[in-house]
N, C-alpha and C positions, 0 to 999 in steps of 0.2 A: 262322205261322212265328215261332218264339221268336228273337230273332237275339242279343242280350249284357243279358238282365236285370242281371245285376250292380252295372253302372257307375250306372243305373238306381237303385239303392237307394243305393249307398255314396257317392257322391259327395254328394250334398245329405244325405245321413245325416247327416255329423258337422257340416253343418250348423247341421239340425234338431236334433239332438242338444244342441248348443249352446244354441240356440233357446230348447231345455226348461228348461238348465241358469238360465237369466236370468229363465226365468220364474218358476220357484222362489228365485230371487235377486232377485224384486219390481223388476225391471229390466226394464219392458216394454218401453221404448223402441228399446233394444237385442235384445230379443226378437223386435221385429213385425221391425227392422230384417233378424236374419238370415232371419228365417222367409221373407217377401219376396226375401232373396239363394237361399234353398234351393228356394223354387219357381219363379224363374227358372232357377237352373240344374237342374233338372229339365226344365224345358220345353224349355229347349237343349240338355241329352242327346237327347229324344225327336225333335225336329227334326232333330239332328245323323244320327241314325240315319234316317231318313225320307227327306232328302232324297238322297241318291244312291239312292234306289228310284226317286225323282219324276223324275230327270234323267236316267236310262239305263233308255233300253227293254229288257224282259223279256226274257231268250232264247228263241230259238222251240222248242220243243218235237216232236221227232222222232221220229214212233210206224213 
């Protein structure tokens, strides 16, 4: 079940995007820096979604 891809790409997007922008700017420092902040917050989107699956039981299923 697909539940909000979106938030998923755009949020650490402009990140990373950034990211790119410093590494092309021979600014690596600043580079690893956001890259590091954009896959953290990715893994906190993914989490964020996950866990109210982990914490509330499924609903029962009525045939």
């Amino acid at each position: 079940m697909v539940l909000i891809p979106a938030p998923l790409v755009l949020v650490p997007g402009s990140l990373s995007y950034e990211s790119l922008l410093y590494v092309f700017q021979s600014d690596t420092t600043d580079a690893v820096s956001l890259a590091v902040r954009a896959l953290l917050a990715a893994i906190l989107i993914v989490a964020g979604f996950l866990t109210p699956q982990l914490v509330t039981p499924l609903p029962l299923r009525r045939s």
